[in-house]
N, C-alpha and C positions, 0 to 999 in steps of 0.2 A: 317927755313921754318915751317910754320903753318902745321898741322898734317891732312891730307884729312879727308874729312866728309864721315863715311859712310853711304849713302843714305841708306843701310835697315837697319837700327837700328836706325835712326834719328826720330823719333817720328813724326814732323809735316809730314813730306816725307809719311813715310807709312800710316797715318791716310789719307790724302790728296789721295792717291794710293787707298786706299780701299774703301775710300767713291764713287768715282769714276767711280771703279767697279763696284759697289753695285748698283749706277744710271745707267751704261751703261746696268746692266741687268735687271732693271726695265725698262729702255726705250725699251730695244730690245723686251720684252714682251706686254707692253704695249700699247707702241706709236704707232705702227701701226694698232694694234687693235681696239683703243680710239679714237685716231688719237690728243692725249696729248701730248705735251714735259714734261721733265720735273719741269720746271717752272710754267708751267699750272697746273699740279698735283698739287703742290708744295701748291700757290693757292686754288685751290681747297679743298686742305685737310686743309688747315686753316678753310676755309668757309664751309666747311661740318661737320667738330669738334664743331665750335662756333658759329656759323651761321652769321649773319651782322657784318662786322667790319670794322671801317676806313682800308683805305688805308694803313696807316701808321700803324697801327698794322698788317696787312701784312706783310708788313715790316720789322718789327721786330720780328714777327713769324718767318719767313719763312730765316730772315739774309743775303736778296737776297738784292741788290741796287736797288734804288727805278725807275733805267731805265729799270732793268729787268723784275720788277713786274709789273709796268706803259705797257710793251709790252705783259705779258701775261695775264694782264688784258684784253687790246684791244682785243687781237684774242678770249679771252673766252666769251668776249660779241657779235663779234660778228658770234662767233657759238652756239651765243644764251643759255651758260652754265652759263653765270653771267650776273648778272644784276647789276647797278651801278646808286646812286642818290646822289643829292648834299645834306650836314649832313644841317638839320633846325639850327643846332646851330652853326655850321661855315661854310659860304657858299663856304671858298676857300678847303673844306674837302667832300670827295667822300664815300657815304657809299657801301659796296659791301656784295652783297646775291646770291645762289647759286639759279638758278631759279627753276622752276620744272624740265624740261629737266638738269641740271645740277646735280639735286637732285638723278636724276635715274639714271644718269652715277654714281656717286659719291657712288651710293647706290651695285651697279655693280662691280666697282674698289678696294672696301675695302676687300671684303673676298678674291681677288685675291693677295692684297698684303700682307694679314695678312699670307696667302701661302707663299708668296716668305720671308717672314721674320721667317715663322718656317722652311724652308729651308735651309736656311742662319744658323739656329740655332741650328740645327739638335744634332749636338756632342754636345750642350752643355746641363750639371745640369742645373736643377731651380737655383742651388746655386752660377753657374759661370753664368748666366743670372742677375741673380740680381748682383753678383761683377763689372760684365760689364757693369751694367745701373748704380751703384754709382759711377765706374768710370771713365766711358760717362759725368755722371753729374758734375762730379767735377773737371773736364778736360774745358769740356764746362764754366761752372763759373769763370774758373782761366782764360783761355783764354777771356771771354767777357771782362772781370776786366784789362789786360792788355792790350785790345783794345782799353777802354775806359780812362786809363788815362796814 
């Protein structure tokens, strides 16, 4: 008989668990606030970082399915937070810009989560900050790499 898996040491398991958390307490602050899921944030803060970008870089930003970001597109135009035009250089591609009212939520929303992320941070060094964002990044890399082939 195969050896059981224990769920808290399993790596995807807890990364999965944590992230989780992490959104249910962004939402619990936010979302009713904002009146954002988190989908719509998600969104948002692609298009607030970069400003106009196809769809499909959304997309790929954000690693959400292209039904997920297709719906929160819909609801953030129209609460009037996104705007969205067809790209001159390929008509069947959407470009998406964060309007003014989008602008001023967005502008609103960031020093609140820049809070909820030195929170989250609290016990840690500069030094275990930066070990955890190279090995955020190199976790991420490996995992895209075996997504893709």
């Amino acid at each position: 008989m195969t050896e059981a898996l224990e769920l808290g040491r399993f790596l995807p398991y807890r990364l999965s668990v944590t992230a989780e958390c992490i959104s249910r307490v962004f939402a619990e602050r936010y979302e009713s606030r904002f009146g954002l899921s988190i989908p719509e944030w998600r969104v948002m803060a692609v298009l607030g970082e970069a400003g106009e970008r196809p769809t499909q870089a959304v997309i790929e930003a954000t690693e959400m399915d292209r039904v997920k970001v297709s719906r929160a597109v819909t609801r953030l135009v129209d609460k009037g937070l996104v705007a969205r035009r067809t790209a001159p250089e390929d008509l069947r591609s959407q470009l998406l810009t964060l309007t003014r009212k989008g602008q001023a939520l967005y502008r609103q929303i960031v020093p609140l989560a820049r809070a909820l992320q030195a929170e989250l941070t609290q016990g840690l060094t500069p030094a275990e900050m930066a070990l955890l964002d190279r090995m955020l990044a190199g976790l991420h890399a490996r995992a895209r790499g075996l997504a893709a082939g």
